[in-house]
C-alpha positions as CSV (number, residue, x, y, z in Angstrom):
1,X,106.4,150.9,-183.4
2,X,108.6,152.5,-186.4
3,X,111.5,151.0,-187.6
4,X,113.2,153.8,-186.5
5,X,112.0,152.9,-183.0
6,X,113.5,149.8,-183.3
7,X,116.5,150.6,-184.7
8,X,120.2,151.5,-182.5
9,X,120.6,154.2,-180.7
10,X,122.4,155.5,-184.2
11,X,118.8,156.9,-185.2
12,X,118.5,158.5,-182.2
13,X,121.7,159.7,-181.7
14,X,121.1,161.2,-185.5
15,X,117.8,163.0,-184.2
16,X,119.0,164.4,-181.0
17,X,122.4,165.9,-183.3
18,X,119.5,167.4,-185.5
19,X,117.3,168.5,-182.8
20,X,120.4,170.0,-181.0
21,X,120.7,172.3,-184.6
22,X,117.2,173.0,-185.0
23,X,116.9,174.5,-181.1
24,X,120.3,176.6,-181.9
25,X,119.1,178.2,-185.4
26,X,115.8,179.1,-183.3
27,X,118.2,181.3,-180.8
28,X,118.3,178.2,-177.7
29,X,121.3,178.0,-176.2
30,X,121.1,174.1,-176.0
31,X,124.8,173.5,-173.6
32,X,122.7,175.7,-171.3
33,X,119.0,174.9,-171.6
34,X,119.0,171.1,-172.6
35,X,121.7,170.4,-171.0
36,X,120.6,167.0,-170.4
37,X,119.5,166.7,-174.2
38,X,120.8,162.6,-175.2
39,X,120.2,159.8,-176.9
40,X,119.5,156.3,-175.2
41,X,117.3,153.1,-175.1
42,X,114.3,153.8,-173.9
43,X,111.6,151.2,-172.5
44,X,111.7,147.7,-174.1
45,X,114.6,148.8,-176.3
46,X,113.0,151.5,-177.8
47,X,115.6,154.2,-179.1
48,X,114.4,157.9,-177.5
49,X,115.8,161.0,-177.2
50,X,115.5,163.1,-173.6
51,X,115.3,166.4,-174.0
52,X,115.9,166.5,-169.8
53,X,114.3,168.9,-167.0
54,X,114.2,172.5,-168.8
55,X,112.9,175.6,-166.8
56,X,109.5,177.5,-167.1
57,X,110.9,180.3,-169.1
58,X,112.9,178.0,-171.8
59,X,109.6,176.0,-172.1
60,X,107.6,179.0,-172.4
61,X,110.3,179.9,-175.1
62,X,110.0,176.6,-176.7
63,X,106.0,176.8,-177.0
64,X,106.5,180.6,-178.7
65,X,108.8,179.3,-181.8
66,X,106.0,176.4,-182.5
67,X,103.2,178.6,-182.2
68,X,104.5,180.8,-184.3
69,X,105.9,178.5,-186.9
70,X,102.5,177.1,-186.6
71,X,101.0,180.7,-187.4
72,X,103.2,180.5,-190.7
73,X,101.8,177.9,-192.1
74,X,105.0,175.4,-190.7
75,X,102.9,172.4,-190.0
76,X,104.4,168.1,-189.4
77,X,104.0,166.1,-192.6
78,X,104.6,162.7,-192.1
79,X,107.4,161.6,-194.3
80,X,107.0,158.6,-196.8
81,X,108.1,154.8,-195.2
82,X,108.4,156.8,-191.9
C-alpha cells in the first residue's frame, strides 16, 4: 500500500478531479457517462476513486483511446517515490 493509499480522501479527490479532465480532453462527456465518477474511502481506509456502472458502448469507447494511445507509443511509467 502507497502512501497515497493511505493518505485522505484529498489524494483521491485530487485524482478523480484529474481523471474527470483527462476523460473530457479524450471527447467523454463525464456528467453523462461517469456520472457516478467520486472519491471515497474504500476498504480498510484505503482512499479510491469509483468510476461507477458505465454502459457497453462508453466502455468500448474507453478501451479505443487506450489502445490507441497504447499504439503511439503512450505507455504508464511509474513515477519516482510513487
Amino acid at each position: 500500500m502507497t502512501s497515497d493509499e493511505r493518505g485522505g480522501t484529498g489524494d483521491a479527490q485530487a485524482s478523480a478531479d484529474r481523471l474527470a479532465l483527462a476523460l473530457e480532453d479524450v471527447g467523454f462527456d463525464v456528467g453523462q457517462e461517469f456520472g457516478a465518477l467520486h472519491h471515497t474511502m474504500g476498504r480498510h481506509g484505503i482512499a479510491v476513486v469509483r468510476l461507477g456502472d458505465i454502459g457497453s458502448a462508453t466502455a468500448d469507447r474507453l478501451a479505443l483511446v487506450l489502445s490507441r494511445a497504447a499504439e503511439c507509443g503512450i505507455s504508464l511509467i511509474e513515477e519516482a517515490g510513487r
